[in-house]
TORNU-765984 format. One record per residue (C-alpha): residue in one letter; x, y, z. Coordinates in steps of 0.25 Angstrom, whole numbers, m for minus. Example, Ala and Ser with C-alpha at 12.3 -4.5 7.8 and 13.67 -1.06 7.14 Angstrom:
> r / u / v / w
> A / 49 / m18 / 31 .
> S / 55 / m4 / 29 .
***
This chain:
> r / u / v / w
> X / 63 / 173 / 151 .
> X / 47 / 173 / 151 .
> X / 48 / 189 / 151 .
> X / 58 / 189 / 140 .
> X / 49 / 181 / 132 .
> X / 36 / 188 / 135 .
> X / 44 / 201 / 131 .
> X / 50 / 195 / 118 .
> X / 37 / 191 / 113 .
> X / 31 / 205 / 117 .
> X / 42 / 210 / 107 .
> X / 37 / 202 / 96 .
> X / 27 / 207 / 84 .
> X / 17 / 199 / 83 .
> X / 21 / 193 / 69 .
> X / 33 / 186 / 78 .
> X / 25 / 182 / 90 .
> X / 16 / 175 / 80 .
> X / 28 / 168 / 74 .
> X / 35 / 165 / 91 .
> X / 21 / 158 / 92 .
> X / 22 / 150 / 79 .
> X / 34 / 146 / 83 .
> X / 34 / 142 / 97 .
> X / 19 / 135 / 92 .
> X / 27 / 125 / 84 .
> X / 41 / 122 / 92 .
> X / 36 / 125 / 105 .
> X / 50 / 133 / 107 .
> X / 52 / 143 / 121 .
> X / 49 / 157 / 115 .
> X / 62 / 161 / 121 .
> X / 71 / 152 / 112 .
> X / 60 / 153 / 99 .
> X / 61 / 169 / 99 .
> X / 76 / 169 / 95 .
> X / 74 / 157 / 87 .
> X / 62 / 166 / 79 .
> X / 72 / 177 / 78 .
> X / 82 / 169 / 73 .
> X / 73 / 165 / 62 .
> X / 67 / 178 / 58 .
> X / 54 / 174 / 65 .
> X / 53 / 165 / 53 .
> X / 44 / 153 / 61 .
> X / 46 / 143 / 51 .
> X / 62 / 145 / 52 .
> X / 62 / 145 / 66 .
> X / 54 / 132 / 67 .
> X / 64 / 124 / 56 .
> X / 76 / 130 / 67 .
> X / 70 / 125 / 78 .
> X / 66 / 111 / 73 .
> X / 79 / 109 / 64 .
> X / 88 / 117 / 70 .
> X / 92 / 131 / 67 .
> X / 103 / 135 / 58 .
> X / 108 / 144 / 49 .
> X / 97 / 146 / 38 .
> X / 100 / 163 / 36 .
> X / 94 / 161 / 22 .
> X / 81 / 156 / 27 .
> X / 78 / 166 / 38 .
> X / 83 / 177 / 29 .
> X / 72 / 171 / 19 .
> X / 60 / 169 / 30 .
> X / 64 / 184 / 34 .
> X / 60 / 190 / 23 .
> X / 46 / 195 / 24 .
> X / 41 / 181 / 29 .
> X / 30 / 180 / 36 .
> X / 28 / 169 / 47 .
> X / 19 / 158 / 43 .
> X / 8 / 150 / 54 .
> X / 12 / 137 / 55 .
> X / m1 / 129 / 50 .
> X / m2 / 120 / 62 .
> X / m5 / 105 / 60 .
> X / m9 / 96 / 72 .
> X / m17 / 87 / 76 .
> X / m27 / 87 / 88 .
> X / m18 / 79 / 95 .
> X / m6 / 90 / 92 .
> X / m14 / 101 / 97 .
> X / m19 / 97 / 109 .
> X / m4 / 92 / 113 .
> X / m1 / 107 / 109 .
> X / m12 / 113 / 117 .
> X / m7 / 103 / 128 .
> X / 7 / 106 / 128 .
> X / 5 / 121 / 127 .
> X / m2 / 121 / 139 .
> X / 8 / 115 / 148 .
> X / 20 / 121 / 141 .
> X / 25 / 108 / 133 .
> X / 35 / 112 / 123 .
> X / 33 / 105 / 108 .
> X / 48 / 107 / 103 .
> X / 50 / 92 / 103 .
> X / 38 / 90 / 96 .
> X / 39 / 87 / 82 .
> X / 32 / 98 / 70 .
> X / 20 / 91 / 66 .
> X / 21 / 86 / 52 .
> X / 9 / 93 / 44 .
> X / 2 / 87 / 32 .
> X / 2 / 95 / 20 .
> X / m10 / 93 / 9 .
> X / m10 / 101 / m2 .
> X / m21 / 108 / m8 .
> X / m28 / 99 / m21 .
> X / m24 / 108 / m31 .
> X / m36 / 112 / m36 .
> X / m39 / 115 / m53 .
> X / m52 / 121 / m60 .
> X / m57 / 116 / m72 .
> X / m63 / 129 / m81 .
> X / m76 / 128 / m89 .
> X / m73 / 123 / m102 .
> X / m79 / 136 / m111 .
> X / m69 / 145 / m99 .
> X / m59 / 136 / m102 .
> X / m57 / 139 / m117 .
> X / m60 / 152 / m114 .
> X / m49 / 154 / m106 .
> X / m38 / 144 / m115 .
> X / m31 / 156 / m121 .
> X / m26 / 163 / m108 .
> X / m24 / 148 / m101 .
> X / m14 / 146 / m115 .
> X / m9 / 160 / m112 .
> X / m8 / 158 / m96 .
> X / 1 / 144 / m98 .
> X / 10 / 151 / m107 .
> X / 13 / 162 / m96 .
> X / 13 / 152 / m85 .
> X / 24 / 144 / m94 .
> X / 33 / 156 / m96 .
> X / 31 / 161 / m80 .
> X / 35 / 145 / m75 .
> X / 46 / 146 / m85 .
> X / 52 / 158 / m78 .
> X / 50 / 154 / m66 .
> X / 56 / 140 / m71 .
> X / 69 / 150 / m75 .
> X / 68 / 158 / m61 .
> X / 68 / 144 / m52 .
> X / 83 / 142 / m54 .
> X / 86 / 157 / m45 .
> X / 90 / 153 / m32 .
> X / 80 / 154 / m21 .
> X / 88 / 164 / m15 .
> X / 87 / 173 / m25 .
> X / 72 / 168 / m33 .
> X / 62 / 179 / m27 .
> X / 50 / 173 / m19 .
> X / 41 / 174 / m27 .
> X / 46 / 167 / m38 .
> X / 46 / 154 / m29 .
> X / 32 / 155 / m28 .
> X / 30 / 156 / m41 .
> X / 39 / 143 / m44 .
> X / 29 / 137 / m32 .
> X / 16 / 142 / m39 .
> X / 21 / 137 / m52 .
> X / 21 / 123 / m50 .
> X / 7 / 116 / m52 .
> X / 1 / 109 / m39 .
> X / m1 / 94 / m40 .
> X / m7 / 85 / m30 .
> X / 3 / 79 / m20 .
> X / 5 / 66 / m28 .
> X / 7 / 74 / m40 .
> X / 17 / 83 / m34 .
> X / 24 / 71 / m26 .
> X / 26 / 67 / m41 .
> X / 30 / 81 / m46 .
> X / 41 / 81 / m35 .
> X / 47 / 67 / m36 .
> X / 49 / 70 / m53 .
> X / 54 / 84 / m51 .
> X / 63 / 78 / m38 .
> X / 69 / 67 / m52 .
> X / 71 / 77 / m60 .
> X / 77 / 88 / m53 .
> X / 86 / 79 / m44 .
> X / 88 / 65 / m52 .
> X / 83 / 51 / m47 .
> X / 84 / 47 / m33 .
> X / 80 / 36 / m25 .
> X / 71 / 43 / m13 .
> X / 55 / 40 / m15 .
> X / 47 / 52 / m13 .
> X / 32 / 51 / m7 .
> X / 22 / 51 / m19 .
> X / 10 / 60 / m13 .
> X / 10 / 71 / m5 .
> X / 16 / 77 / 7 .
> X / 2 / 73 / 16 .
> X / 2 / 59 / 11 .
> X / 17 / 57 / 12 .
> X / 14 / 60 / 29 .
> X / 2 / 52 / 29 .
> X / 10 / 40 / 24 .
> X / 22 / 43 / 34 .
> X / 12 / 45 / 45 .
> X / 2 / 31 / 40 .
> X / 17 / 23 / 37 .
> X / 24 / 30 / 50 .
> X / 36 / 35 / 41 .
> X / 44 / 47 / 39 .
> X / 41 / 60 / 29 .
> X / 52 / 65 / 24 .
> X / 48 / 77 / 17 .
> X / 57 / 84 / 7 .
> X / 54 / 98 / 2 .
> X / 64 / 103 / m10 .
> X / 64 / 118 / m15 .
> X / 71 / 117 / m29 .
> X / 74 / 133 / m28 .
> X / 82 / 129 / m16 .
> X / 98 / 127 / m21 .
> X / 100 / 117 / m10 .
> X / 89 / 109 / m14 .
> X / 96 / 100 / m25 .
> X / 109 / 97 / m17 .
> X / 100 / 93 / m5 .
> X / 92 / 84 / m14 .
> X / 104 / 78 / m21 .
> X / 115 / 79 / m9 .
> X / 107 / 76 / 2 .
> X / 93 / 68 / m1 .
> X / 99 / 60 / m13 .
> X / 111 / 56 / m4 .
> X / 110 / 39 / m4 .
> X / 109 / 39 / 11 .
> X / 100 / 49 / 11 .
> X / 91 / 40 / 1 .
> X / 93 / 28 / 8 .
> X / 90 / 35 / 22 .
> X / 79 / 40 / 17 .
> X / 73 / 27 / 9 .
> X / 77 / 15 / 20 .
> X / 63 / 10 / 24 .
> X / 68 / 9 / 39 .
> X / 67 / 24 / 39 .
> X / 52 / 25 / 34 .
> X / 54 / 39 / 26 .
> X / 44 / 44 / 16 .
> X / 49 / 55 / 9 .
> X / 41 / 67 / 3 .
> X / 46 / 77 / m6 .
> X / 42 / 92 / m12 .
> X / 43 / 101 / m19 .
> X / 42 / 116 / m11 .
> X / 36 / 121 / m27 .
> X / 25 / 113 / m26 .
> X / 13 / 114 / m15 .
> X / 12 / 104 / m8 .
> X / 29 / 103 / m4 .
> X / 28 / 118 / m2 .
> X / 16 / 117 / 8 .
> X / 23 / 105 / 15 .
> X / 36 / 116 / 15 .
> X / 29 / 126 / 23 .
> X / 19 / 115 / 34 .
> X / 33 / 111 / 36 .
> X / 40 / 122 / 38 .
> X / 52 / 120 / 28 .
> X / 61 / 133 / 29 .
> X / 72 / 129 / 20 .
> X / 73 / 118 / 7 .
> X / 76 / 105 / 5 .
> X / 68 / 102 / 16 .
> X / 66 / 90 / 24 .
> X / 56 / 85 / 35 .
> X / 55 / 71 / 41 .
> X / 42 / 68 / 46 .
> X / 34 / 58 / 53 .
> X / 23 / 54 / 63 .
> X / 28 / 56 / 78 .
> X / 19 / 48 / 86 .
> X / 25 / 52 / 99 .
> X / 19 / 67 / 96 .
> X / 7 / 59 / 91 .
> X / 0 / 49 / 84 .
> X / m4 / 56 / 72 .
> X / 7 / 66 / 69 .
> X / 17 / 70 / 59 .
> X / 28 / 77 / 65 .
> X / 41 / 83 / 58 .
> X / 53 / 76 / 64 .
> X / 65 / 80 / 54 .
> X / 66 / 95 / 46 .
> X / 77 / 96 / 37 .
> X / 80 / 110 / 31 .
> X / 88 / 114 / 20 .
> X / 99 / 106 / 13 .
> X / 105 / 96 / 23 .
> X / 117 / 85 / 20 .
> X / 113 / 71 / 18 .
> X / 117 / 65 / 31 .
> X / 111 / 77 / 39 .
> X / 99 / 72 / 32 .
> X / 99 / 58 / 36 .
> X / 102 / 61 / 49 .
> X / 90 / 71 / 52 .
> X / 81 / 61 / 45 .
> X / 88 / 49 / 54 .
> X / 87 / 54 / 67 .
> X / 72 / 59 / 67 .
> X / 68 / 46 / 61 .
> X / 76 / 39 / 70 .
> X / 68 / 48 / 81 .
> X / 54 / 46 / 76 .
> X / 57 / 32 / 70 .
> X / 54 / 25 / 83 .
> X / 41 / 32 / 86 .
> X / 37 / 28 / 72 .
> X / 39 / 13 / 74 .
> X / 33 / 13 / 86 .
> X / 21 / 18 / 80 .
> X / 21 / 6 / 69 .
> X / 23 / m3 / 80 .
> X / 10 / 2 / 86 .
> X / 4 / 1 / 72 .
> X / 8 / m13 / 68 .
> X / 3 / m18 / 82 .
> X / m10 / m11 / 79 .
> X / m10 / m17 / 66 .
> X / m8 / m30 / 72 .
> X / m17 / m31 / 82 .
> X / m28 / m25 / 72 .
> X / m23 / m36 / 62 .
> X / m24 / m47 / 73 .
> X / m37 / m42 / 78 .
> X / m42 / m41 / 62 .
> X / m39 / m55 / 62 .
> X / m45 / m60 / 76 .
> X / m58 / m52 / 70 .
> X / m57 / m58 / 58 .
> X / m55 / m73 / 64 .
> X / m66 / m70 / 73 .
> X / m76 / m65 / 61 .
> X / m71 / m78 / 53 .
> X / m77 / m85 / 65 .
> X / m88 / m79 / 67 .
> X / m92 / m80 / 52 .
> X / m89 / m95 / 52 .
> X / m98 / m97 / 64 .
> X / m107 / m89 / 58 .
> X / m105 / m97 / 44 .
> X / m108 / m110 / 55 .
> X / m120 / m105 / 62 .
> X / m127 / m101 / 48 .
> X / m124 / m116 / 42 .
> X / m130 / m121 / 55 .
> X / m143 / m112 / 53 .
> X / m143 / m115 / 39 .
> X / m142 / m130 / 40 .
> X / m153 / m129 / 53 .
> X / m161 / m122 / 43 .
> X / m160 / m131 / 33 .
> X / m163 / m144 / 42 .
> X / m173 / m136 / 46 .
> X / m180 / m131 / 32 .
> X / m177 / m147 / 27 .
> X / m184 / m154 / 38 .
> X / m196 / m144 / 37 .
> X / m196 / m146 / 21 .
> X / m196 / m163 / 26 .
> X / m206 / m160 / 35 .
> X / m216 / m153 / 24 .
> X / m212 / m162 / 12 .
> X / m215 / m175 / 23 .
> X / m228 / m166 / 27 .
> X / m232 / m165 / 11 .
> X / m229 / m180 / 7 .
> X / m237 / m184 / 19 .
> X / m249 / m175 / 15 .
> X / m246 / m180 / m1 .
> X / m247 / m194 / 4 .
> X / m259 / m191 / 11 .
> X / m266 / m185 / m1 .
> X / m260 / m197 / m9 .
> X / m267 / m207 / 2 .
> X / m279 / m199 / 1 .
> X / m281 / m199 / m17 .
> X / m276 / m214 / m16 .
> X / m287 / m217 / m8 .
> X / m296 / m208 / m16 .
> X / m292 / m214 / m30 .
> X / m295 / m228 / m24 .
> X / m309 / m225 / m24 .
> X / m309 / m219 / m40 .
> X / m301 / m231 / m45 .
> X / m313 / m239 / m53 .
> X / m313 / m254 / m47 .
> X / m308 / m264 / m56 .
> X / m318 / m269 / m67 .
> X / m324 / m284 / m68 .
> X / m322 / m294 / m78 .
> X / m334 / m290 / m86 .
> X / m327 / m277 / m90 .
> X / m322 / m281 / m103 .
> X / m313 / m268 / m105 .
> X / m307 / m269 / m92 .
> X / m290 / m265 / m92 .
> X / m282 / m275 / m86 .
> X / m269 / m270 / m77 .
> X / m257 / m277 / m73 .
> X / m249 / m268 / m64 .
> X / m237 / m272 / m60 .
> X / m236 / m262 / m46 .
> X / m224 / m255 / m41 .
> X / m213 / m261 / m32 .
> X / m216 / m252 / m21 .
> X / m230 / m256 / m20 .
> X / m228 / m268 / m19 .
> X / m242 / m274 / m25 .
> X / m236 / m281 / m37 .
> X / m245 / m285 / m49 .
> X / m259 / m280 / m50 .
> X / m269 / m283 / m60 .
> X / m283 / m274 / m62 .
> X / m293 / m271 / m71 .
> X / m295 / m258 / m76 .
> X / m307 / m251 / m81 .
> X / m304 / m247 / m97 .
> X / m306 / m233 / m95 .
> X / m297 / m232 / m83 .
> X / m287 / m223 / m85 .
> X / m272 / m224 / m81 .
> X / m274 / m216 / m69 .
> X / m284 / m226 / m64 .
> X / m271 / m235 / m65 .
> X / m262 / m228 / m56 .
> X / m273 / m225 / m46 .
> X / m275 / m240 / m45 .
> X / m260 / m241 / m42 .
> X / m260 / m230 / m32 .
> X / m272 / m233 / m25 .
> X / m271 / m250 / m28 .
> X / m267 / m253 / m12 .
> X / m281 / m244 / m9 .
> X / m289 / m253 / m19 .
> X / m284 / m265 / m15 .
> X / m280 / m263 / 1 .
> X / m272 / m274 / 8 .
> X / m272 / m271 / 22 .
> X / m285 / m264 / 31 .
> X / m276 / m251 / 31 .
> X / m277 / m250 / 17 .
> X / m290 / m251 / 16 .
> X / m294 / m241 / 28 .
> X / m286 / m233 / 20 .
> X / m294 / m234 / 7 .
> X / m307 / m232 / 16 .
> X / m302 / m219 / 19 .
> X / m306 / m205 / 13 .
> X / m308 / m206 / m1 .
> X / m308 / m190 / m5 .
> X / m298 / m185 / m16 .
> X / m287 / m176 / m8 .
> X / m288 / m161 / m12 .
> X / m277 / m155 / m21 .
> X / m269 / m168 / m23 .
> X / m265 / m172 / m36 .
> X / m259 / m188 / m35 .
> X / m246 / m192 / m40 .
> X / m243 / m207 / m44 .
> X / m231 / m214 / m39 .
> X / m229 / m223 / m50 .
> X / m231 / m225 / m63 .
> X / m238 / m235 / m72 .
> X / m232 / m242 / m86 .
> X / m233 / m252 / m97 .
> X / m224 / m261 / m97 .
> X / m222 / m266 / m109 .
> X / m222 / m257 / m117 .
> X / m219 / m248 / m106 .
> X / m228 / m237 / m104 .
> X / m230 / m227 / m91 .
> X / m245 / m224 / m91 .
> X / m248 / m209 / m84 .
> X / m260 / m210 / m74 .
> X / m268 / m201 / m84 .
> X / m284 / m201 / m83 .
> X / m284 / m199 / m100 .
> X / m279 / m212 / m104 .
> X / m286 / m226 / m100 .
> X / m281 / m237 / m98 .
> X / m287 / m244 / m111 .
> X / m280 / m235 / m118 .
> X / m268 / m237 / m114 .
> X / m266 / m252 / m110 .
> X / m279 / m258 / m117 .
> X / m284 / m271 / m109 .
> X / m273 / m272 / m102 .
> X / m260 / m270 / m97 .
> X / m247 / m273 / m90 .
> X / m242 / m262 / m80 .
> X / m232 / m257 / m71 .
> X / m231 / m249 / m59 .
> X / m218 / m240 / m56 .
> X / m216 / m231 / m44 .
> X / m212 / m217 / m48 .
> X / m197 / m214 / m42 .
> X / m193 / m197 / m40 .
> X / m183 / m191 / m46 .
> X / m176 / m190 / m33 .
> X / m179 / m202 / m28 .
> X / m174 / m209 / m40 .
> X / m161 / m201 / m39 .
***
C-alpha cells in the first residue's frame, strides 16, 4: 500500500501534489483515501474539503464550475501558538486531526480608505467627475438590467463587476445595508441579525460563550429566495433559532459586499445559501473558535434544524462547563473583592482611630504646653507687677498736713475684693488722677499690716524694664457718676475741686463676665 502511494504521488504534477498537501494539511485524511476523493472533485481543494466535512453528494454543477480553469488557492492558515505546537506535536507522532474541528477564522475588513483632492484640483477636475458619474450611472444601470440572467448563464466577469459596483462601507454600515436590503427583497421577519461586523459578531459569541450562525446569500443564486422564505422564515426555524436556551447569534451577508465575500472564501463556502455554525470548543482549546456545522446549498426546514440541533446539543455541554468555571471564578473574585474590601474598611477605621488618638495626644499635649507658658507668663506679669507696685510706692507724694490750705480731700469707698472699706486721704492739688489709682494699687504697700508686708515694701525699688502697668479697677463719682481715667493730664482740682466722694470698682473680662 505504502508503495502504491509513494508511486501515485510520483505520478502527480506538482500543481496536484501542492493541492494532496493542502489538503491532507487541513483534514489530516490517509493519502490513499484523499487521492480518489481529489479526483472525484476535479483536484478542487476547497470542494474536496466541504465533501469531507459535510458529506459528499452529487454537486456536478459545482465541480464542472471549479473545473474550469480554476486554479487552487492556499488556504490562509489561522492558529494560534497553542494550535501549532499541537500540530507540530501531533505530526510528529502520526496523530490524525480529522476529528478536530476547522478553526473559525476572524475576518476584518480593510477601512475603506478615501482621499480628499486639493481644492484648486478639485474644481479643476469637476467637469470630468460630472462626466465620469454620468457614465458610471449608465454602466450600474446595465449592470442593474444584466443581474436578473441566471448565473448559469451571466458570464463571470459580469459578477465581478456587480461585486465592484457596490460601495464598501464599514462593518456597521454594511450590517445595516444588509438587514434593509434582507426587508426589502424578502418582506418582514422576526429573526434579529448581528449589528457589526462578522469579527465582532465572533468576539461577542467567544466573550458570551454562544453560537455564530453565519448566513451568506448570493442574490444571483435561483435558490436563494426559496431557501430564505421556505426554509429560514419557516416558524420553527425562527423559533429554533431565537429560544434563549440555545444562545444563537445570528450574522448575515451579503457575498456583493467585502466583508461577506471575504468571510465566503476564510470559510470555504463552495455553494450558496450558506450556512456555518460556529462556536468556542474548549476541549481543542481555551481560546479557539472552531466550525462545528456547514450547511451548503438549499436544504429543507427540518434538515436545518436538525444540523443546528445536534452540533449544539454536542458542543452545548462543553460551553456550560465553561460558564460554570466562569461564574465560580467570578465568584470567588467577587467574595474575595468583598473580603479585601471589608478588610480595607478595617484597616481605614483603625487608621481613622489611631489618627484621633494622635490627634487628641497632640492636642492634650499642645494645650498643657500653651497652660504651661500662659501660667509661666502671668507669673513673670505678676512678678513685674509686684516689682512697679513696690516702685510706685516710693513716688506717691506723702499726704499733706493741715497747714496745706489747698489740699484735696478723698473718700474712697475700696472694692469688695479688697477688703479695706472706706479710706479717707488727703491729696496734694496738683496730683493728678494717676497719683489716685497708684495710691489704690499700691495702698496695702503704704500702709502695711503685717511684718511680711513691709519686708516686702523694703524690697528693691527699681522701675521693672519694658513693663507698662495695667489697673485692675476703675475709679468714679458717684453722684453724678463719673469713671475718672488714670491720666497724668488732668488734676485732681480740676476735676473734683476740694473734695470728693469716690468709688472703687474691680474691672471684670469679657470672658470672665460671660
Amino acid at each position: 500500500m505504502a508503495g502504491e502511494a509513494a508511486l501515485d504521488i510520483g505520478q502527480l504534477s506538482a500543481e496536484q501534489q501542492q493541492v494532496l498537501q493542502q489538503y491532507t494539511d487541513v483534514t489530516g485524511q490517509e493519502v490513499t483515501d484523499a487521492i480518489p476523493l481529489l479526483e472525484r472533485s476535479q483536484w478542487n481543494v476547497q470542494i474536496a474539503i466541504a465533501k469531507f466535512f459535510d458529506g459528499e453528494g452529487p454537486d456536478l454543477v459545482a465541480e464542472a464550475q471549479a473545473a474550469q480553469n480554476q486554479v487552487p488557492r492556499v488556504a490562509g492558515r489561522h492558529e494560534t501558538l497553542h494550535e501549532t505546537v499541537w500540530s507540530d506535536i501531533a505530526h510528529q507522532h502520526g496523530l490524525h486531526r480529522a476529528n478536530r474541528t476547522p478553526p473559525a477564522p476572524r475576518v476584518v475588513p480593510p477601512r475603506p480608505a478615501t482621499y480628499q483632492a486639493p481644492s484648486l484640483i478639485s474644481l479643476f477636475l469637476s467637469p470630468f467627475r460630472v462626466v465620469l458619474r454620468v457614465f458610471a450611472s449608465l454602466f450600474r444601470l446595465v449592470l442593474y438590467t444584466l443581474s436578473f440572467i441566471p448565473q448559469s448563464l451571466r458570464p463571470r466577469a459580469l459578477t465581478s463587476s456587480l461585486r465592484k459596483s457596490r460601495r464598501s462601507l464599514l462593518p456597521k454600515e454594511a450590517a445595516g445595508r444588509f438587514r434593509r436590503e434582507f426587508e426589502e427583497s424578502y418582506g418582514t421577519h422576526d429573526l434579529t441579525f448581528f449589528d457589526g461586523g462578522h469579527a465582532q459578531a465572533l468576539d461577542t459569541a467567544k466573550k458570551d460563550l454562544k453560537f455564530l450562525l453565519t448566513i451568506l446569500i448570493s442574490p444571483e443564486h435561483d435558490d436563494t429566495e426559496s431557501f430564505i422564505k421556505e426554509t429560514l422564515f419557516d416558524p420553527e426555524v425562527v423559533a429554533f433559532i431565537n429560544d434563549p436556551a440555545n444562545n444563537i447569534i445570528v450574522w448575515g451577508g451579503n457575498v456583493l459586499d467585502s466583508e461577506a465575500y471575504q468571510v465566503s472564501v476564510e470559510y470555504m463556502c463552495t455553494k450558496f445559501p450558506f450556512s456555518c455554525l460556529v462556536c468556542l470548543t474548549p476541549k481543542e482549546g481555551s481560546t479557539r473558535m472552531g466550525i462545528v456545522k456547514r450547511i451548503a446549498g438549499p436544504v429543507t426546514s427540518s434538515v436545518f434544524i436538525a444540523g443546528l440541533r445536534a452540533a449544539i446539543e454536542k458542543y452545548a455541554p462543553d460551553l456550560q462547563s465553561v460558564r460554570d468555571e466562569r461564574a465560580a471564578q467570578d465568584m470567588a473574585r467577587n467574595l474575595r473583592s468583598e473580603q479585601d474590601s471589608a478588610y480595607e474598611r478595617s484597616l481605614a477605621i483603625d487608621r481613622e482611630r489611631a489618627r484621633q488618638r494622635r490627634e487628641a495626644a497632640a492636642a492634650a499635649a499642645e494645650a498643657e504646653r500653651r497652660a504651661r507658658e500662659e501660667a509661666e507668663a502671668a507669673e513673670r506679669r505678676e512678678k513685674l507687677r509686684q516689682q512697679w507696685r513696690r516702685w510706685r510706692a516710693t513716688t506717691i507724694a506723702p499726704e499733706p498736713d493741715a497747714s496745706m490750705k489747698d489740699a484735696v480731700r478723698l473718700a474712697l469707698n475700696m472694692s469688695q475684693s479688697s477688703g479695706r472699706g472706706r479710706v479717707t486721704r488727703k491729696f496734694p492739688a496738683d496730683a493728678s488722677l494717676e497719683d489716685v489709682y497708684a495710691f489704690v494699687e499700691c495702698y496695702d504697700l503704704l500702709y502695711p499690716e503685717s511684718e511680711d508686708e513691709k519686708a516686702e515694701t523694703e524690697e528693691s525699688t527699681e522701675k521693672p524694664k519694658d513693663y507698662e502697668h495695667k489697673y485692675a479697677f476703675r475709679i468714679a463719682s458717684v453722684m453724678p457718676r463719673e469713671v475718672f481715667e488714670p491720666t497724668v493730664s488732668v488734676t485732681i482740682a480740676q476735676k473734683m475741686g476740694r473734695g470728693g466722694n469716690l468709688i472703687v470698682e474691680d474691672l471684670v473680662d469679657e470672658e470672665e463676665e460671660e
